[in-house]
VONUNU-705322 format. One record per atom (N, C-alpha, C, CB): y, x, z; residue in one letter. Coordinates in steps of 0.1 Angstrom, whole numbers, plus 5000, padded with zeros to 4 digits. Atoms other than C-alpha are relative to their C-alpha. Glycine has a CB too. Example, Ala and Ser with C-alpha at 12.3 -4.5 7.8 and 13.67 -1.06 7.14 Angstrom:
498850095000A
495551235078A
501250095000A
500049905012A
498949915000S
498951375071S
501149925008S
500550044986S
***
This chain:
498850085000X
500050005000X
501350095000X
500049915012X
499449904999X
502150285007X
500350064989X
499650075006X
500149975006X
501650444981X
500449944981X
499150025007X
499450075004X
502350154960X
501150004993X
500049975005X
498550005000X
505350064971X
500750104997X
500549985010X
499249905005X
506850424966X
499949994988X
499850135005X
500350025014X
505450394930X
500749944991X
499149954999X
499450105004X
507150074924X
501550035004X
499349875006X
498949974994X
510250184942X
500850114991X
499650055013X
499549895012X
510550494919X
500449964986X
498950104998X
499450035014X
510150324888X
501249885002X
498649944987X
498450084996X
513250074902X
500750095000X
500249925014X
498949925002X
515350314906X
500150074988X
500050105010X
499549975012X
514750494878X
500549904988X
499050064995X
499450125011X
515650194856X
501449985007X
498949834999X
498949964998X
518550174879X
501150064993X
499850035006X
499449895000X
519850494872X
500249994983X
499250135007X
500649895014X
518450524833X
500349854992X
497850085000X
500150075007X
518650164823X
501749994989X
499449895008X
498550035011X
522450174809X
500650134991X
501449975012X
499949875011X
522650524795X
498749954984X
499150215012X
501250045009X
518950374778X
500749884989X
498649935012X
498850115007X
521350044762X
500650094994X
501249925009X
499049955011X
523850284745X
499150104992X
501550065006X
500649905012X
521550514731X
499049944990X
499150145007X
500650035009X
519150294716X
499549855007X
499150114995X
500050124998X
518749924722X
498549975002X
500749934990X
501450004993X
515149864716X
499250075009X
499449994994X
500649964989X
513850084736X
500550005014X
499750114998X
499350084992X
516249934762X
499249875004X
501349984993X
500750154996X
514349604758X
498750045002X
500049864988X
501049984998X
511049764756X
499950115018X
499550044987X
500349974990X
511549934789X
499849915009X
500650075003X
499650164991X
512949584803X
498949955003X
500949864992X
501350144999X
509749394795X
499150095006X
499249924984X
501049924991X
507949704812X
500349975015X
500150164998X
499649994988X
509549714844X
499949855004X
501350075001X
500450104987X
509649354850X
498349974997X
501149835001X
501450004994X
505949354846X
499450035007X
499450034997X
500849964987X
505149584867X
500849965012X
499850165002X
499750064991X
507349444894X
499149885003X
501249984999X
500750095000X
506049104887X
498450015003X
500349964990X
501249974999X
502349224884X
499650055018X
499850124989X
500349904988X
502849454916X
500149865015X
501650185001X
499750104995X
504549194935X
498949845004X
501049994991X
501050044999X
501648944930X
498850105004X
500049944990X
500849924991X
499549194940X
500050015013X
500050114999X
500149964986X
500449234972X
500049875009X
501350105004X
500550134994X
499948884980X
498949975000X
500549904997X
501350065002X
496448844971X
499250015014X
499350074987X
501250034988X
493648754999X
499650175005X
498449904992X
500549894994X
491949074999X
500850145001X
498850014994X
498849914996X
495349295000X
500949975013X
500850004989X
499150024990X
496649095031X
500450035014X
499949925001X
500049924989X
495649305058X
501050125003X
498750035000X
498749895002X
497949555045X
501449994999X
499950074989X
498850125005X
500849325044X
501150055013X
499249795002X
499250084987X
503649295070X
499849905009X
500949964997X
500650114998X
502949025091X
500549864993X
500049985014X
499350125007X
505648835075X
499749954987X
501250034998X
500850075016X
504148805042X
499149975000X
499850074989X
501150094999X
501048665057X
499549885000X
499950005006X
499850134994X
502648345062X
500549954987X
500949985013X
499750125015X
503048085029X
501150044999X
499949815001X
498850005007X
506548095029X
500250155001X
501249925007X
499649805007X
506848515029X
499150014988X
499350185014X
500549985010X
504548485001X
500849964987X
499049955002X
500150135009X
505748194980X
502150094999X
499349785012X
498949945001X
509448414989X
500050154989X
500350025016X
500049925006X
508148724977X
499949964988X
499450085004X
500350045018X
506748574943X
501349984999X
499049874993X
499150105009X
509848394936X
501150194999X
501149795011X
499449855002X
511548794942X
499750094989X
499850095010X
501149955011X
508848974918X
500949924992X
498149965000X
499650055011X
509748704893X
501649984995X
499249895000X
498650005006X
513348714895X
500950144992X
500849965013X
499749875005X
513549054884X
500649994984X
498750095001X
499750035016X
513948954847X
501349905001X
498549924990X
498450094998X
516648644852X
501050105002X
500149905013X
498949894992X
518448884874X
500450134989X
499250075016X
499549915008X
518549124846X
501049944991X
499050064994X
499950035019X
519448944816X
501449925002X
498549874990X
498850034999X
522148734836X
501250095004X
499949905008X
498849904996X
524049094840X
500450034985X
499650145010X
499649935013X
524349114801X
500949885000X
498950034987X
498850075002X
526848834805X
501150005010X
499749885000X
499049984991X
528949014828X
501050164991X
499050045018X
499549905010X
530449284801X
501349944998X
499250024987X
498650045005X
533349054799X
500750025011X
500149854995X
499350054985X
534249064839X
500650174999X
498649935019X
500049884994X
535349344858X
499550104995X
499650015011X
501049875000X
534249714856X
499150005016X
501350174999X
500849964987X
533549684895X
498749865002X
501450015017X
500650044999X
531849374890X
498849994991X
500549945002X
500849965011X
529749464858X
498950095008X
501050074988X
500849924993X
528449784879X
499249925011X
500850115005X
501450064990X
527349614910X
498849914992X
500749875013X
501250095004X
525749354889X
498550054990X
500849904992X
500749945007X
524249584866X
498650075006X
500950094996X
501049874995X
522449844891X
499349905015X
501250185006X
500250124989X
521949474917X
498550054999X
500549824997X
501049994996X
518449434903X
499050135005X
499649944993X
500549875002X
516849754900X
500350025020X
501050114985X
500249974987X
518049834936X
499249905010X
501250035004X
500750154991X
517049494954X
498450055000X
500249794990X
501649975001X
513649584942X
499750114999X
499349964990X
500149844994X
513449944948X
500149945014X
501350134995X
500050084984X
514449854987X
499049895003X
501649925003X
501450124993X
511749534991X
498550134994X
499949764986X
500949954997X
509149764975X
499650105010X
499950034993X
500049904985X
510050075001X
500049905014X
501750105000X
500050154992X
510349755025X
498250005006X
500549844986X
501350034999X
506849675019X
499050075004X
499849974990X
501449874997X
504850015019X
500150095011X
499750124987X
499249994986X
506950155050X
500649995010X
500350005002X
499250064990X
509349975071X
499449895008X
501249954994X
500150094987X
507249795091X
499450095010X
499249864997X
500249904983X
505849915126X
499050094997X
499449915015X
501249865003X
503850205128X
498849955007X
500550175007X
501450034992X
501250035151X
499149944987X
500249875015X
500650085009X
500449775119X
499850134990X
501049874994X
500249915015X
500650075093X
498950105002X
501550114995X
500849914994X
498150265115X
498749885000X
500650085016X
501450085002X
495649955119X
500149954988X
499649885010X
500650035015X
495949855081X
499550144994X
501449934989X
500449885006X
495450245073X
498149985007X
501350185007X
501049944996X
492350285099X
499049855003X
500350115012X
500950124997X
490749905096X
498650074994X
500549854992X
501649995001X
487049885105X
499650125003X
499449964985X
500249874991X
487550235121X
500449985012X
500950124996X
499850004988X
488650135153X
499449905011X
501150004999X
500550114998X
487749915178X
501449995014X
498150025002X
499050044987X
490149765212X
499649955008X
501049924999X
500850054988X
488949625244X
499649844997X
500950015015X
500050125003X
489249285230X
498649994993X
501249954993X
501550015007X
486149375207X
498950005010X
499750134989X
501449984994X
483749435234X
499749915011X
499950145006X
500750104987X
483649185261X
501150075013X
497950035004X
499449974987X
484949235299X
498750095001X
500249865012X
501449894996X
481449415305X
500250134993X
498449944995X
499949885009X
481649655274X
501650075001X
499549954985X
498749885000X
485349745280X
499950065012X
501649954998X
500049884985X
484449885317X
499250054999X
499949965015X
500749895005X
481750085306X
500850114991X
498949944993X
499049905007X
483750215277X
501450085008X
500649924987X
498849924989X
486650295304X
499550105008X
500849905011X
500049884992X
484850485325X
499050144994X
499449945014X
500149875007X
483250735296X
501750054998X
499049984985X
498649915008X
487050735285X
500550075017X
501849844990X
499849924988X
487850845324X
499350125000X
499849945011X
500849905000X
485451115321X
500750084993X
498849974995X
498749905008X
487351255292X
501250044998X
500249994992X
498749934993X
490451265307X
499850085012X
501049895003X
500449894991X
488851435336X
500050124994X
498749985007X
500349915002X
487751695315X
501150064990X
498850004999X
498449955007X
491051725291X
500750065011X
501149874995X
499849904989X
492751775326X
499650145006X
499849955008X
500149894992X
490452015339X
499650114990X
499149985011X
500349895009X
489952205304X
501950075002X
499249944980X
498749955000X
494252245309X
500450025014X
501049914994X
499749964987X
494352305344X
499150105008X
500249895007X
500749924998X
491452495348X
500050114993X
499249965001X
500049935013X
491952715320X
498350114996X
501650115002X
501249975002X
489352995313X
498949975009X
500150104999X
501250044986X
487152925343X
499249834994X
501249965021X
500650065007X
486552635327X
500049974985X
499949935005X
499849975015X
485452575291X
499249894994X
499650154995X
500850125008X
485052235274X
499949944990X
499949925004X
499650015013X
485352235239X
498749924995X
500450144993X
501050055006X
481352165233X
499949815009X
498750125002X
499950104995X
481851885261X
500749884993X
500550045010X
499250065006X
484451745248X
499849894987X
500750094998X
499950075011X
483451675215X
498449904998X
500350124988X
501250014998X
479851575229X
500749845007X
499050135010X
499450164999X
481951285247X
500449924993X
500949975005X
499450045008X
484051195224X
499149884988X
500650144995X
500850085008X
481151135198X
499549905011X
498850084991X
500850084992X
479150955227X
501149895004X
499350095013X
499150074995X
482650745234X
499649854986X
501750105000X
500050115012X
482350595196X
498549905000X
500050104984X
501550075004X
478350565196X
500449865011X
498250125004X
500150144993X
478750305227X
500849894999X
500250035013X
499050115008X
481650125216X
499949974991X
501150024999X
500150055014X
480250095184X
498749905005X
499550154986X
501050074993X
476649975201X
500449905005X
499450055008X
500050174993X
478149695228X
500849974990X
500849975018X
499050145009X
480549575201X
498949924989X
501650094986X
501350045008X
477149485179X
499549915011X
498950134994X
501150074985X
475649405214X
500949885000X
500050115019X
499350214997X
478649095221X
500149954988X
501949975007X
499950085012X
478849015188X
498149915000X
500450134984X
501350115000X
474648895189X
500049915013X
498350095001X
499950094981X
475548785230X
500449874993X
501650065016X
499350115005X
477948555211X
499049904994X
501250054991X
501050155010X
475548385182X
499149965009X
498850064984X
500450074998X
473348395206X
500149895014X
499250054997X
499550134995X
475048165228X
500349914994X
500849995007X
500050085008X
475947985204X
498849934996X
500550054992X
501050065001X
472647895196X
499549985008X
499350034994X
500550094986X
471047805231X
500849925001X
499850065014X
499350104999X
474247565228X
499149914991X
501350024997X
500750085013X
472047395199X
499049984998X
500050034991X
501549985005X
468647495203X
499149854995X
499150075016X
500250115002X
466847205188X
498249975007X
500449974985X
501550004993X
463247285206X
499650075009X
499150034992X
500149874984X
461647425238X
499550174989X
497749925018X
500549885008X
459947695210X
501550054998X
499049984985X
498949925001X
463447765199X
500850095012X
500749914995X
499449954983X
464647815239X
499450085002X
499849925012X
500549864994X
461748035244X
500250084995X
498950045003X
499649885008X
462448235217X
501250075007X
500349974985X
498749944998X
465948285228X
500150045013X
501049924997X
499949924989X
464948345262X
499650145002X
499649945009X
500149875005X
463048635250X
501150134994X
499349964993X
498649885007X
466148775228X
500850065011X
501349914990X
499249994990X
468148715258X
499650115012X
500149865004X
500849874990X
465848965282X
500150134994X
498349995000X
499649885010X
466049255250X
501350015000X
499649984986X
499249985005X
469349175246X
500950095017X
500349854990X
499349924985X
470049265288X
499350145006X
499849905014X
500849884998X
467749565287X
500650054990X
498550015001X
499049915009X
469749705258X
501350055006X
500549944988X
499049934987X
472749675283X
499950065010X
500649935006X
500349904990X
471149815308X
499750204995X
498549915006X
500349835008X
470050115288X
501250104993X
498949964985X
498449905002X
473650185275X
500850065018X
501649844989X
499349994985X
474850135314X
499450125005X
499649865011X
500549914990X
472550355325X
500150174990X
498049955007X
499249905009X
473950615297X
500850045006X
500649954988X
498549974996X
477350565309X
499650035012X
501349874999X
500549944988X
475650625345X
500450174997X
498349965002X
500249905001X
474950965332X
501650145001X
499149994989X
499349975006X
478151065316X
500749965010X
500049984989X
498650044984X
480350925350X
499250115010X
499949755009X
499949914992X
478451165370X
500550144994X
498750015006X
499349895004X
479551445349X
501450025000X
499650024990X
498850034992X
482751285354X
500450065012X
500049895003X
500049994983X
482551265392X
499750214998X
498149875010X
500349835001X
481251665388X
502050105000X
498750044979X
498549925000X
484751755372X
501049965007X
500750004987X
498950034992X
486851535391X
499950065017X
500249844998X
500249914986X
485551725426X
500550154996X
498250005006X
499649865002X
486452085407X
501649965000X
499250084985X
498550004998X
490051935401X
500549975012X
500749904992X
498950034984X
490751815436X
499650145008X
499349825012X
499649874993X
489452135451X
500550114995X
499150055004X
499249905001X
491352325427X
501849975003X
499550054985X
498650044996X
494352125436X
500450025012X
500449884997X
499649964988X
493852185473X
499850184998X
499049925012X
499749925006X
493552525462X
501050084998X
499749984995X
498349985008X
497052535446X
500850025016X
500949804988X
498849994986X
498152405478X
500050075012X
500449895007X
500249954991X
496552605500X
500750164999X
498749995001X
499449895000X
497652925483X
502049995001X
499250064985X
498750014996X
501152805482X
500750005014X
500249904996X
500049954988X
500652755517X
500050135008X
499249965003X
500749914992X
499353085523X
501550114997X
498250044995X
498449935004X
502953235500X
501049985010X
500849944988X
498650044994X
505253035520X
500050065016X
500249825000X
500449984984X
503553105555X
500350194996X
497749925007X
499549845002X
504153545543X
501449985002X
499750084986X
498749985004X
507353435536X
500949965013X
500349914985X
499650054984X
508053255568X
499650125011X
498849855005X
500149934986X
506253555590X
501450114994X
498150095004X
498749855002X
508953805572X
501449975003X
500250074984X
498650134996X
511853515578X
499750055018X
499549744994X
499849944986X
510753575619X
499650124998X
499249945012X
500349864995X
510053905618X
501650055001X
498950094989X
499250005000X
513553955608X
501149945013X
499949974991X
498850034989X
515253765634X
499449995011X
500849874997X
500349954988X
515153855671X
499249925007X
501150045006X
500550104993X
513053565682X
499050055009X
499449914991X
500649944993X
510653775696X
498349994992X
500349945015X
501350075009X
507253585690X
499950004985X
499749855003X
499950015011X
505853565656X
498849915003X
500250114990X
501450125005X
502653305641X
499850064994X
500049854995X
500849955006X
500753555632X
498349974998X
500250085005X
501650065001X
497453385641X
500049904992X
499349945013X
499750095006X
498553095626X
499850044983X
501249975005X
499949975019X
499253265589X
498150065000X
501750204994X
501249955002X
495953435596X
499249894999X
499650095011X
500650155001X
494253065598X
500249984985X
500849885008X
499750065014X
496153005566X
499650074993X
501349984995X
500249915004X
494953295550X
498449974995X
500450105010X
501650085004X
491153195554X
499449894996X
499250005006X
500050105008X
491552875546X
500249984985X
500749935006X
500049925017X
492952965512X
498750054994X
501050165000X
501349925004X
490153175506X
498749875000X
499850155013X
501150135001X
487452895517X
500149944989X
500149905010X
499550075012X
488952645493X
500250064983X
501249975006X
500049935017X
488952915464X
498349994997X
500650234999X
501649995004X
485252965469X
499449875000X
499250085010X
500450134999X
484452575474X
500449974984X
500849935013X
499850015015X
486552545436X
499050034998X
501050084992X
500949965011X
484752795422X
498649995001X
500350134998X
501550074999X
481352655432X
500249884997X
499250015015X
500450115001X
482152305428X
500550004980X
500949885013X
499749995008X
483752435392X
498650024988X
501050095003X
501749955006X
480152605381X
499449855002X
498950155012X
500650124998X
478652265392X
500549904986X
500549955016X
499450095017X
480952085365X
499450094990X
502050004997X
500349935014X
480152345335X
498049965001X
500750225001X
501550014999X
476252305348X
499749854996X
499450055015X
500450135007X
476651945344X
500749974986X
500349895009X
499849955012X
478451985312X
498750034993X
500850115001X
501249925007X
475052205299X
499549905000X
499250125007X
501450125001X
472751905305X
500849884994X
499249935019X
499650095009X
474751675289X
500150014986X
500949975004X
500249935016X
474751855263X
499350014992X
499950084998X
501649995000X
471251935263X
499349864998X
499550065014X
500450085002X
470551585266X
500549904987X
500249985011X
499650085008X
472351485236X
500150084985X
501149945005X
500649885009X
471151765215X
499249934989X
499050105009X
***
């Protein structure tokens, strides 16, 4: 659509620009550009209303009257021309506007069309039937899918806050795929939940009911079997989100342990007498505890990392 419109936009302007130098140098090929250009307006123009181009649309031209508006625009392209060859008698300033009117009007609605509307719509008409939203999956399937997507912000965090110590590039992309496969699975999964509620609304025989109580057993052992997926993949979660909190007490312990130096050399300086030396000394090994508690609960995350890995190998 994009693509299009700039297309259609270009050859508007150029007729703009070209159609009145094109008149004095040679007349028919003046008219034979004319009956080009409004074809392809016209042509393009009806294009972009048709059924299976409307997804790519604005929303406004979804609706009868933005349609039934745009055609009558497309097709005015030619009127609108032909009533400027009876303006040669008026003005110079009114001759020009009128002259270079159509050509621009329709340059601007095509750039209109293949651009200027929201980027959220120009992103789901580009990536339809690639994406999916919580609305596709149910209340059940979007809290499963939320808490793989928590997982992967755990480990985005702790691949940028942990830096080399930790390293989750093969993770990462091991989630990521494993994010689509399940959200691609429960969205298939509520879509049969649906028909088949729909049909135990209707069943017309106890054989038809047992059948569907059968489906209905497969169809909750398939959820269970993705659940207990996402089980897997939330403890590896849980793994990284214990290496970020003890590397965040960590942070603050060593900060603790700067400020408390900086405090014994603040009294040492002034005549107080006493200092909190035992005290910094406390702070000191606490720091230290909490480095080694990271860096064991850090190995613990990369180890569960490995098996998830491993497991999806």
């Amino acid at each position: 659509m994009m693509v299009a419109g700039t297309a259609v936009a270009a050859l508007s302007t150029a007729w703009t620009l070209g159609s009145g130098p094109l008149l004095s140098w040679s007349a028919p090929l003046y008219f034979a550009a004319f009956l080009s250009q409004a074809a392809v307006v016209g042509v393009a123009g009806f294009a972009a209303t048709r059924a299976r181009l409307r997804p790519l649309l604005p929303p406004w031209l979804g609706t009868r009257a933005g349609q039934r508006w745009w055609r009558v625009l497309s097709l005015g392209f030619a009127p609108a021309t032909m009533a400027t060859w009876f303006l040669f008698s008026a003005p110079d300033w009114v001759l020009t506007v009128g002259w270079h009117a159509p050509g621009a009007v329709c340059a601007a609605a095509a750039l209109w069309a293949g651009w200027w509307w929201p980027r959220n719509e120009r992103l789901a008409a580009a990536h339809a039937d690639r994406y999916l939203v919580a609305g596709d999956l149910g209340r059940y399937g979007s809290e499963l899918v939320l808490r793989v997507q928590r997982t992967i912000d755990a480990v985005v965090e702790a691949d940028r806050r942990l830096g080399d110590s930790f390293d989750s590039t093969r993770s990462l992309a091991v989630l990521r795929d494993e994010e689509w496969r399940i959200a691609s699975m429960l969205y298939h999964h509520d879509r049969l939940r649906e028909e088949h509620r729909a049909d135990s609304r209707e069943a017309a025989s106890d054989r038809v009911r047992a059948l569907l109580n059968r489906q209905h057993e497969r169809q909750e052992a398939a959820y269970r079997e993705l659940a207990a997926q996402v089980d897997a993949i939330r403890e590896y979660g849980v793994a990284v989100e214990e290496a970020l909190n003890a590397h965040k007490e960590w942070e603050q312990l060593e900060r603790s342990e700067i400020r408390g130096a900086q405090l014994d050399e603040l009294l040492a300086r002034s005549a107080s007498g006493e200092g909190s030396g035992e005290l910094l000394r406390d702070e000191v090994l606490d720091a230290r505890a909490a480095k080694e508690a990271r860096d064991e609960l850090i190995d613990r995350a990369l180890e569960a990392g490995r098996l998830l890995e491993a497991s999806k190998a």
